[in-house]
N, CA, C and O atoms as a Tinker XYZ file with bonds, in Angstrom:
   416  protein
     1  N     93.337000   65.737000   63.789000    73     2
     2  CA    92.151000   65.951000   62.982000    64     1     3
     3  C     91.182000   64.785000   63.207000    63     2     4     5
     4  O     91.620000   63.711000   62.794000    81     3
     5  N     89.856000   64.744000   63.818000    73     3     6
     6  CA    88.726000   64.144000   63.933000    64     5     7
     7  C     88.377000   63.378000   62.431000    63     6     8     9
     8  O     87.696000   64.202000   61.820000    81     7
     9  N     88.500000   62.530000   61.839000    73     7    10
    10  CA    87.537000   62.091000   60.779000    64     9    11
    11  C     86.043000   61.746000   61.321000    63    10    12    13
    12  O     85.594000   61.381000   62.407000    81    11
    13  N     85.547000   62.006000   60.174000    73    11    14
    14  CA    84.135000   61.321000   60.813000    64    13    15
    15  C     83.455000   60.632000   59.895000    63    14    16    17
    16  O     83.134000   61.184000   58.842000    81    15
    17  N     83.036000   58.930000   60.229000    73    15    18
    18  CA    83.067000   58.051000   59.769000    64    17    19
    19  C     81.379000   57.557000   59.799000    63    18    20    21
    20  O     80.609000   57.190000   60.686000    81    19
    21  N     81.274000   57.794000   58.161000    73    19    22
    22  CA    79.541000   57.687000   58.034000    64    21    23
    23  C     78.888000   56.215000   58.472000    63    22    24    25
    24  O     79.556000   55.207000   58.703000    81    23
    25  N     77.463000   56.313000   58.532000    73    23    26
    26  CA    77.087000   55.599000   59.657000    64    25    27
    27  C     77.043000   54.653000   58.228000    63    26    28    29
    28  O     77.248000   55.032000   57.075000    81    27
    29  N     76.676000   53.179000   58.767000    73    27    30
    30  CA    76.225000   52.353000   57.885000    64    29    31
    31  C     74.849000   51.890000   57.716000    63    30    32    33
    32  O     74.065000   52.192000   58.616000    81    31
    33  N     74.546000   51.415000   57.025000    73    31    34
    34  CA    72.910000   50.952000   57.011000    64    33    35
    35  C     72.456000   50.173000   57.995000    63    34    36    37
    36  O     71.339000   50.404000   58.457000    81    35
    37  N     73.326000   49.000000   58.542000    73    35    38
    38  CA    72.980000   48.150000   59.331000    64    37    39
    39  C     73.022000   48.794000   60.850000    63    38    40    41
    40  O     72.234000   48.275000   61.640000    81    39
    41  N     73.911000   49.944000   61.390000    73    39    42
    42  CA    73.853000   50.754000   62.507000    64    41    43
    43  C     72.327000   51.422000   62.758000    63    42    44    45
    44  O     71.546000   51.390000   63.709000    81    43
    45  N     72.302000   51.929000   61.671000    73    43    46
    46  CA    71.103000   53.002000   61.050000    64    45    47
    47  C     69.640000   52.099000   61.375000    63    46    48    49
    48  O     68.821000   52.783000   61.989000    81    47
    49  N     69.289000   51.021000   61.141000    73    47    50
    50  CA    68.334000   50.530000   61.001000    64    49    51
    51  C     67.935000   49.947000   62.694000    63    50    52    53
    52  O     66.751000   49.795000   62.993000    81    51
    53  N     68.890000   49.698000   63.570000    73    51    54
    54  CA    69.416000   48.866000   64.632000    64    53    55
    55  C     69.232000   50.425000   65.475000    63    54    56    57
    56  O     68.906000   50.349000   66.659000    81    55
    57  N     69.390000   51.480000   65.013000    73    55    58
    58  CA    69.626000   53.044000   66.422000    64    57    59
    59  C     67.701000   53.058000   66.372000    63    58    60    61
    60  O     67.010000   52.998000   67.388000    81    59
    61  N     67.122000   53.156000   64.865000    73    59    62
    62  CA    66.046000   53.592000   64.274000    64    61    63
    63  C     64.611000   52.714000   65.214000    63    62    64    65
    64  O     63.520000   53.193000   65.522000    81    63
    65  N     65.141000   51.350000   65.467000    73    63    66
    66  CA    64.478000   50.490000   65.980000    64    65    67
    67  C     64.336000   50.367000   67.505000    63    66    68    69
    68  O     63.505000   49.825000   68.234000    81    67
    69  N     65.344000   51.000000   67.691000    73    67    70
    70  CA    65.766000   51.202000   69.603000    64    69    71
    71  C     64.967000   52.238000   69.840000    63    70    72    73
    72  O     64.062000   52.120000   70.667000    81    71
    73  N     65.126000   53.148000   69.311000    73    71    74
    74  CA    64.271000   54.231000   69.895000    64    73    75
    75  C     62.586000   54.496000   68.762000    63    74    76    77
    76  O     62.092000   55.383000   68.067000    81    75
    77  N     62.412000   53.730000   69.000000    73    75    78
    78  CA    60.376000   53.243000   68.666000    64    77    79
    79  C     59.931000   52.443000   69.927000    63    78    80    81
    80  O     60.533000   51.633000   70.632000    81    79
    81  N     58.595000   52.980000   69.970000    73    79    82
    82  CA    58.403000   52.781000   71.044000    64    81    83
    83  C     57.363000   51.223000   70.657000    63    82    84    85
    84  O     56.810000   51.042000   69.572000    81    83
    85  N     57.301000   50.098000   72.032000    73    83    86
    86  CA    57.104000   48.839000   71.194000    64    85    87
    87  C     55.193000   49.380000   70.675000    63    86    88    89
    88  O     54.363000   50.182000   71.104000    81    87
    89  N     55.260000   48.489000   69.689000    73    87    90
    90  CA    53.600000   48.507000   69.348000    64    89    91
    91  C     52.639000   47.855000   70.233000    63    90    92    93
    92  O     52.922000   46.728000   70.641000    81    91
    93  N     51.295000   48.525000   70.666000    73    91    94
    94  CA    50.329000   48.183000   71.562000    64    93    95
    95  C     49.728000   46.887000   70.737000    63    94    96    97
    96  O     50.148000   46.590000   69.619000    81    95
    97  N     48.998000   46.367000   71.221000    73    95    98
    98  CA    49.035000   45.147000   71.205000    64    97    99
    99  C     46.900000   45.479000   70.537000    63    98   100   101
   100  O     46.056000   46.332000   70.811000    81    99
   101  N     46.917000   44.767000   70.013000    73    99   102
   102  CA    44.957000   45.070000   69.440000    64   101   103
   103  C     43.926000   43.732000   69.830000    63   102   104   105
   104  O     44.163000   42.585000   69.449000    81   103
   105  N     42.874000   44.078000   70.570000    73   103   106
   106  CA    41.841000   43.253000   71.323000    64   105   107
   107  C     40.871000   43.769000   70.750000    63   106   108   109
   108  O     40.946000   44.830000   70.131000    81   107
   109  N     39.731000   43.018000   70.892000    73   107   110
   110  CA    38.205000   43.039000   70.362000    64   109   111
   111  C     37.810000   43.023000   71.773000    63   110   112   113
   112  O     38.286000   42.466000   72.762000    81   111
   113  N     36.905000   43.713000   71.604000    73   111   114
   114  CA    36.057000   43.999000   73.023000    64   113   115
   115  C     35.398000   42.383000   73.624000    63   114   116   117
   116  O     35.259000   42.061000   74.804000    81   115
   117  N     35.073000   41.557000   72.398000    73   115   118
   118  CA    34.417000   40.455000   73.459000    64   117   119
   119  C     36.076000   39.514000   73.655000    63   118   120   121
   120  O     36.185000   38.546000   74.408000    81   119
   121  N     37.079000   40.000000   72.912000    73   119   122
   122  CA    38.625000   39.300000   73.865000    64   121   123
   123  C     38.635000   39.824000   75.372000    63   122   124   125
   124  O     38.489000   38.890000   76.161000    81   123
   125  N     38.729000   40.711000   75.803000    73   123   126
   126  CA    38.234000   41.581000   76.780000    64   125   127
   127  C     37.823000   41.213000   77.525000    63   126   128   129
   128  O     38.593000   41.136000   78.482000    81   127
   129  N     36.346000   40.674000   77.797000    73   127   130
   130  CA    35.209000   40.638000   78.114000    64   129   131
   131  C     35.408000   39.197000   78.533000    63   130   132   133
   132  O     34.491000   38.729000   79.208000    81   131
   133  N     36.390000   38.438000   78.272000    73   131   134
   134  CA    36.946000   37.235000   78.563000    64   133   135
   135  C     37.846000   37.179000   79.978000    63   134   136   137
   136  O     37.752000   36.369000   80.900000    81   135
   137  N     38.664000   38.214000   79.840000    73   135   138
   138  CA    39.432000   38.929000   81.187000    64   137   139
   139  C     38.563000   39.609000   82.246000    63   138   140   141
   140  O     38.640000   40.797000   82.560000    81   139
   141  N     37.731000   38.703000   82.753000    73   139   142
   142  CA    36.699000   39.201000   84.302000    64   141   143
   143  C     36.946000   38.780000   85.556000    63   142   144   145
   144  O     36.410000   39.173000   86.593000    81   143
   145  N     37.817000   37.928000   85.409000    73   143   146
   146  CA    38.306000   36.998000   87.133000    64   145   147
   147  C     38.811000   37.299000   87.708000    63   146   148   149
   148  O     39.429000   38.318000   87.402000    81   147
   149  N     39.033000   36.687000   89.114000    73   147   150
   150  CA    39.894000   37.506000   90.082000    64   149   151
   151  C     41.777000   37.576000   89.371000    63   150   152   153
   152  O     42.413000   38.534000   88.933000    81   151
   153  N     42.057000   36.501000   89.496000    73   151   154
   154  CA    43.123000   36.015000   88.704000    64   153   155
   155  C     44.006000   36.349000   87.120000    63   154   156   157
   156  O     45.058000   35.894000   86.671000    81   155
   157  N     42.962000   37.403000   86.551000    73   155   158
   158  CA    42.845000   37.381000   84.930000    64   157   159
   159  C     41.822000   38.579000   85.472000    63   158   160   161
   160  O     40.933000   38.298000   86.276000    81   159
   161  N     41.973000   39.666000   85.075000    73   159   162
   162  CA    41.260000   41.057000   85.146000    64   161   163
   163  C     41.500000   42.490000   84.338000    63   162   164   165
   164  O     42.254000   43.348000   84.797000    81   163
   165  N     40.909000   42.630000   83.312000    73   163   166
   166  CA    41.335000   43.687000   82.430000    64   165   167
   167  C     40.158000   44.309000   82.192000    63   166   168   169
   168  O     39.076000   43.758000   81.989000    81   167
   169  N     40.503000   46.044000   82.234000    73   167   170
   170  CA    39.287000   46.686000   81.887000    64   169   171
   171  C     39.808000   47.637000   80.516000    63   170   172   173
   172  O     40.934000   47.796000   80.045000    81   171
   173  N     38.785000   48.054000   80.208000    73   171   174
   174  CA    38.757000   49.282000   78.508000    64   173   175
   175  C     38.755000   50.417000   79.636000    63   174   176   177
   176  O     38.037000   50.478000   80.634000    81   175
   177  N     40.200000   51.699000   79.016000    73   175   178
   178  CA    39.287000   52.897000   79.957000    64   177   179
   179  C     39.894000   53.692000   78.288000    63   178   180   181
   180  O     40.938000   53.336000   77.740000    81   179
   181  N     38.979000   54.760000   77.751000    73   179   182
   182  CA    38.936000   55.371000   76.656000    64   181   183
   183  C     39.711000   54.714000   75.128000    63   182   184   185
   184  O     40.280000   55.313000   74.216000    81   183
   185  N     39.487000   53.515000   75.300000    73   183   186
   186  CA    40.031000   53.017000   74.477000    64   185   187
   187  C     41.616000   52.170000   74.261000    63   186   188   189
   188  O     42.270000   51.854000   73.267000    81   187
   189  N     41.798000   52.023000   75.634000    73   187   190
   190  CA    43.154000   51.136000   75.991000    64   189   191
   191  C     42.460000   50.170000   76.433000    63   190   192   193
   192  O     41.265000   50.292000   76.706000    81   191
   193  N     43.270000   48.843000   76.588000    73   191   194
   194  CA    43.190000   47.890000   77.627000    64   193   195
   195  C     44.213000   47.762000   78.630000    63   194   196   197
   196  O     45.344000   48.132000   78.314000    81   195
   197  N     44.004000   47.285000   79.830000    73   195   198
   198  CA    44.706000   47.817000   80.863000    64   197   199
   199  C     44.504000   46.842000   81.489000    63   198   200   201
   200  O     43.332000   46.474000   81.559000    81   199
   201  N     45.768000   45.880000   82.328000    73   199   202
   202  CA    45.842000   44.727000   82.662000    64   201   203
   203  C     45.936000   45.084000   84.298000    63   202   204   205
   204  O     46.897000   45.520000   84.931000    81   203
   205  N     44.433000   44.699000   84.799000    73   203   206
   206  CA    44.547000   45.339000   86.130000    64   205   207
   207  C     44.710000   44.442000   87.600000    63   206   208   209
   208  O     44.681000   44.844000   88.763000    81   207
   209  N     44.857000   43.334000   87.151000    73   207   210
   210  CA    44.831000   42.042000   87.878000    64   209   211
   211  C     46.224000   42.380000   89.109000    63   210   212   213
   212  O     45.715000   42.478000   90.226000    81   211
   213  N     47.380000   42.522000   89.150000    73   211   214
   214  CA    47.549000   42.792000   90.371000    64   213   215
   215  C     47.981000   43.856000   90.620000    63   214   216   217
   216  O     48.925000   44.155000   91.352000    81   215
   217  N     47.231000   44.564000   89.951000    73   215   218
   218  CA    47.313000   46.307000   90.460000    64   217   219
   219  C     45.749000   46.070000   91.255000    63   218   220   221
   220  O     45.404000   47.069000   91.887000    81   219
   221  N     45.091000   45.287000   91.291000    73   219   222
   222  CA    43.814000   45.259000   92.329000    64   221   223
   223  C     43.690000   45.610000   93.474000    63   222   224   225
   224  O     42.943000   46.453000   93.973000    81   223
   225  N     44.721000   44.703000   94.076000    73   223   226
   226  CA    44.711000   44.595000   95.686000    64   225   227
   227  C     45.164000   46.220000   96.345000    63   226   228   229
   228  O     44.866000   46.694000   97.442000    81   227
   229  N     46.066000   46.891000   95.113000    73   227   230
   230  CA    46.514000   48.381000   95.817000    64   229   231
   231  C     45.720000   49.374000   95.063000    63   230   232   233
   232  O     46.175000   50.514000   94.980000    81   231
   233  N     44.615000   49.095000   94.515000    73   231   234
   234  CA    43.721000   50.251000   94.317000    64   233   235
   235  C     43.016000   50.439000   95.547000    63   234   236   237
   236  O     42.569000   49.637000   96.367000    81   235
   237  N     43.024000   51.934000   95.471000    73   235   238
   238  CA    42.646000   52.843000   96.923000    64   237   239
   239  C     40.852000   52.498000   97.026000    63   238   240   241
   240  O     40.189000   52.544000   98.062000    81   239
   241  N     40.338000   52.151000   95.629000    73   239   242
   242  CA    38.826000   52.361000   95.974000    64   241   243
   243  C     38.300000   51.032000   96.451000    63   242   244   245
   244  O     37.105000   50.854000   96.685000    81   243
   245  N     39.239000   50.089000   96.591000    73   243   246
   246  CA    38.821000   48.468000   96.999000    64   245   247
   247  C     39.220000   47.904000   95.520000    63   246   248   249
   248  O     39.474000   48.551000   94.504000    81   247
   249  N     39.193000   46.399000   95.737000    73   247   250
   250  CA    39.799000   45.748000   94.701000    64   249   251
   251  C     38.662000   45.250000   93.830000    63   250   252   253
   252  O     38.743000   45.016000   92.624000    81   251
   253  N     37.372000   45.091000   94.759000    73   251   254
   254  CA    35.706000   44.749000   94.476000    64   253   255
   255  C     35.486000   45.477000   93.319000    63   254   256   257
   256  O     34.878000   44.962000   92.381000    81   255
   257  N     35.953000   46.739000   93.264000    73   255   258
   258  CA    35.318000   47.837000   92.484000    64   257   259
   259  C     35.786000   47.232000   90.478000    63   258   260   261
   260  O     35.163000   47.058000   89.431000    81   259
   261  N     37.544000   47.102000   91.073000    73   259   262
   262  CA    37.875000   46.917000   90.245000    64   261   263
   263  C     37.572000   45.224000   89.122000    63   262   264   265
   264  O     37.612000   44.978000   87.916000    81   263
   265  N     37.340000   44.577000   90.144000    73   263   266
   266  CA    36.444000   43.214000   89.886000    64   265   267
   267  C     35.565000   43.143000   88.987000    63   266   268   269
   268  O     35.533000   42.391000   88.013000    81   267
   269  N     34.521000   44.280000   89.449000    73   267   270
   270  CA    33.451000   44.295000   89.015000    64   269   271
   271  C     33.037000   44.747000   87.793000    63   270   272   273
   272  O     31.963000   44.523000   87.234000    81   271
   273  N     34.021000   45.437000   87.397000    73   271   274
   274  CA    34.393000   46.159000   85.969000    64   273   275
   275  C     35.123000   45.329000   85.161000    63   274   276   277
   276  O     34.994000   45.503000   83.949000    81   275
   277  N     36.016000   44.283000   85.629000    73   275   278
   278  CA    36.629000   43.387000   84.187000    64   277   279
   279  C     35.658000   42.758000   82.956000    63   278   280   281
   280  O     34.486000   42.385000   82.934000    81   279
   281  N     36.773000   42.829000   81.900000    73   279   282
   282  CA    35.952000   42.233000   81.093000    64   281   283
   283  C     35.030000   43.522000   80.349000    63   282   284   285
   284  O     34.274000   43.374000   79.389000    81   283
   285  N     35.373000   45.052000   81.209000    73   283   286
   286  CA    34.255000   45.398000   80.353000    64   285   287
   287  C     34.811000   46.939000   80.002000    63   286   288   289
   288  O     35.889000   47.400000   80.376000    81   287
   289  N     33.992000   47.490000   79.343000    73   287   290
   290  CA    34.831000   49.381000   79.106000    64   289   291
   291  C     34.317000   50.225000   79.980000    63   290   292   293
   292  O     33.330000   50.848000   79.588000    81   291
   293  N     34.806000   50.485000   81.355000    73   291   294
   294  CA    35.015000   51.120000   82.190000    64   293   295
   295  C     35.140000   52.394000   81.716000    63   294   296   297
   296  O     35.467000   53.007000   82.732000    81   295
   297  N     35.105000   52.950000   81.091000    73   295   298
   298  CA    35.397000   54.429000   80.445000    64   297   299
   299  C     34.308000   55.526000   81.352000    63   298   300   301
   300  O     34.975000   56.377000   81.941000    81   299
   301  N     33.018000   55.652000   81.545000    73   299   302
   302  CA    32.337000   56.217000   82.011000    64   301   303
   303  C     32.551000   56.352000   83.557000    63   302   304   305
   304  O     32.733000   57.495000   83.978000    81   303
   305  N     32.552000   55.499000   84.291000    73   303   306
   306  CA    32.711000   55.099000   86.055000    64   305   307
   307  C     34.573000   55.758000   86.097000    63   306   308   309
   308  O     34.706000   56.891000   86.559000    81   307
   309  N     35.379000   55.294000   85.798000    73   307   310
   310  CA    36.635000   55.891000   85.469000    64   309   311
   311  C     36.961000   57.326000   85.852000    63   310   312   313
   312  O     37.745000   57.752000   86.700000    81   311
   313  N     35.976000   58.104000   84.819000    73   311   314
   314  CA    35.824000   59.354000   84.183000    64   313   315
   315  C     35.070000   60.214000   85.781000    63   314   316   317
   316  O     35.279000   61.362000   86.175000    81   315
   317  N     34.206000   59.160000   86.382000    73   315   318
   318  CA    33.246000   59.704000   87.459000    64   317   319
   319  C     34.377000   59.973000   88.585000    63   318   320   321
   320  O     34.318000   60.989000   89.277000    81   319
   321  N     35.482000   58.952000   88.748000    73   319   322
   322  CA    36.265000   59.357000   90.221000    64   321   323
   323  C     37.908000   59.431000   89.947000    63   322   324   325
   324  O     38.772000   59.155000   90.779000    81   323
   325  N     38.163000   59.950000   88.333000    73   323   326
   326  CA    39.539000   59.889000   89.006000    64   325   327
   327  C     39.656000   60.664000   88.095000    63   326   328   329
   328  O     38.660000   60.683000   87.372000    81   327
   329  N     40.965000   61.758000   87.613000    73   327   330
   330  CA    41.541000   63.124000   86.727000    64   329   331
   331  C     42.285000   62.045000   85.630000    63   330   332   333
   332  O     42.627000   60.885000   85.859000    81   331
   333  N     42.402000   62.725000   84.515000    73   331   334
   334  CA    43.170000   62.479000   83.900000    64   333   335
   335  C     44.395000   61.877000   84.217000    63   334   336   337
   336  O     44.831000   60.957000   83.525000    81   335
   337  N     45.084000   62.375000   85.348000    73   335   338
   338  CA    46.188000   62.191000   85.676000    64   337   339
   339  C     46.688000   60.633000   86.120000    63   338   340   341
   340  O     47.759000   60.036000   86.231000    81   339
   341  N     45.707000   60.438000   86.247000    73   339   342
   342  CA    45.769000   58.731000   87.256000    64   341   343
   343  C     46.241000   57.899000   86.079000    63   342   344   345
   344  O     47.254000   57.211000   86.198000    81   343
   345  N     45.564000   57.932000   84.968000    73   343   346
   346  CA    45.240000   57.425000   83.658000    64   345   347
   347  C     46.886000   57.238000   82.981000    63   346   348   349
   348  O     47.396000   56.219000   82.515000    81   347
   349  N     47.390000   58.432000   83.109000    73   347   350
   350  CA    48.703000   59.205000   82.537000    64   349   351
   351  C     50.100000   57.901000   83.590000    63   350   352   353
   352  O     51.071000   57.190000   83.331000    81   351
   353  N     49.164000   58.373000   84.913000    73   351   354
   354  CA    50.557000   57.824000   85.771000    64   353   355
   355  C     50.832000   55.976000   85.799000    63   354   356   357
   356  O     51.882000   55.347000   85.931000    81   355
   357  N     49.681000   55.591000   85.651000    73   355   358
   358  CA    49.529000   53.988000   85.274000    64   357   359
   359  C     49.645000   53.183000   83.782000    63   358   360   361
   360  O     49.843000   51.970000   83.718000    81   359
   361  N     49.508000   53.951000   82.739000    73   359   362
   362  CA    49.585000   54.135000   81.607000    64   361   363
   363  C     50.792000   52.998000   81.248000    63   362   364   365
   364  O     50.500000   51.941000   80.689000    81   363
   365  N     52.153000   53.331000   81.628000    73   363   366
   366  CA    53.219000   52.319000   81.110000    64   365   367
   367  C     53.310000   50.878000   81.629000    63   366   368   369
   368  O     53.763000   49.896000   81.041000    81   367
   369  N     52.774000   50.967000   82.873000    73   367   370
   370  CA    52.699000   49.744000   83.738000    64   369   371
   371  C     51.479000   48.818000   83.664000    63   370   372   373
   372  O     51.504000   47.633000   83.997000    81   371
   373  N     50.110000   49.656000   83.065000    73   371   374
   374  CA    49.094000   48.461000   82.863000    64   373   375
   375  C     48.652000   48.658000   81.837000    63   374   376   377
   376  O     47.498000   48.247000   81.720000    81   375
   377  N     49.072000   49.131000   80.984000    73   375   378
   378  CA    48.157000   49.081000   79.568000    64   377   379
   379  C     49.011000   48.166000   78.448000    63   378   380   381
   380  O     50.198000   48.388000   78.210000    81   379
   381  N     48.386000   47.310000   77.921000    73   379   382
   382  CA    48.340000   45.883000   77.644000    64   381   383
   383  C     48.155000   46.365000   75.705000    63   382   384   385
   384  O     48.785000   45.697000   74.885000    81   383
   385  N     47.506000   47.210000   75.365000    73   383   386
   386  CA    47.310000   47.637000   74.240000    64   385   387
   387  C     45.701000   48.090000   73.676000    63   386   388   389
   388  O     44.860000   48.277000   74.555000    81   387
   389  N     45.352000   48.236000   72.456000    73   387   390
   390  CA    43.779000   49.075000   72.319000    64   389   391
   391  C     43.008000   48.227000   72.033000    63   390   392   393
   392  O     43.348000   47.122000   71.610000    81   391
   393  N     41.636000   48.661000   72.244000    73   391   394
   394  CA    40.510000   47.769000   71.165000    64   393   395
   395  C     40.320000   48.394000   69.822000    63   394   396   397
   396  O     40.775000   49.493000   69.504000    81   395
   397  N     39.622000   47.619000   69.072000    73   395   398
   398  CA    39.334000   47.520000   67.707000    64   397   399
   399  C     38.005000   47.270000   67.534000    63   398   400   401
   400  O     37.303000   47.058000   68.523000    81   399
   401  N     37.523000   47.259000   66.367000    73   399   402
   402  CA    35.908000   46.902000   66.302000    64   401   403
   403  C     36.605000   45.004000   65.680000    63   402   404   405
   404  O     37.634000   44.746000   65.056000    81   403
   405  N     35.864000   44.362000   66.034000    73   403   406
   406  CA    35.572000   43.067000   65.438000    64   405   407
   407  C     35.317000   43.117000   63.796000    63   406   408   409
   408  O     34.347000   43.700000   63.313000    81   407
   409  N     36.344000   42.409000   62.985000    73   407   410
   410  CA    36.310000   42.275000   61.899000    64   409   411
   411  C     34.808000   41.206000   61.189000    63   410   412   413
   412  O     34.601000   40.067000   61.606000    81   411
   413  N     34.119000   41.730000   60.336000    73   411   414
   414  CA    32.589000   40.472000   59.929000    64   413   415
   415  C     33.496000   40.199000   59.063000    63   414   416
   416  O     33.304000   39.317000   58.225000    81   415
């Protein structure tokens, strides 16, 4: 005969926490806007931030392109040359967490 042996609180809290996914991380657009260098490069695309610094050198459209956009919300130019899908497939690997409006 199987008994079956109820979970405890401290299991429970420890399974509950493993499977959450970690929390994105929150930037103000002029934090952002700080990340423009070759070295240090992050752009906004619909409201993520996305740490694009050495994903540069293997973007297909040149690394210039991507340069030229740090520091800022790329959302529009983004939207002009690439599907949804690109967004989806890079998503776990460069996105750094969202913006926020600046607290007065």
């Amino acid at each position: 005969q199987i008994r079956q042996i109820p979970p405890t609180r401290q299991v429970d809290e420890q399974h509950d926490t493993a499977d959450r996914m970690p929390e994105q991380k929150q930037y103000t657009i002029a934090e952002v806007a700080k990340h423009n260098k070759n070295d240090d490069c992050w752009i906004i695309i619909n409201g993520g931030v996305y740490d694009v610094t050495k994903f540069a050198k293997y973007h297909p459209g040149g690394k210039k392109i991507l340069l030229k956009e740090g520091g800022k919300d790329s959302s529009k130019k983004f939207k002009m040359f690439h599907g949804g899908h690109v967004l989806k497939k890079y998503d776990k690997k460069l996105k750094i967490g969202t913006v926020v409006k600046a607290k007065l």
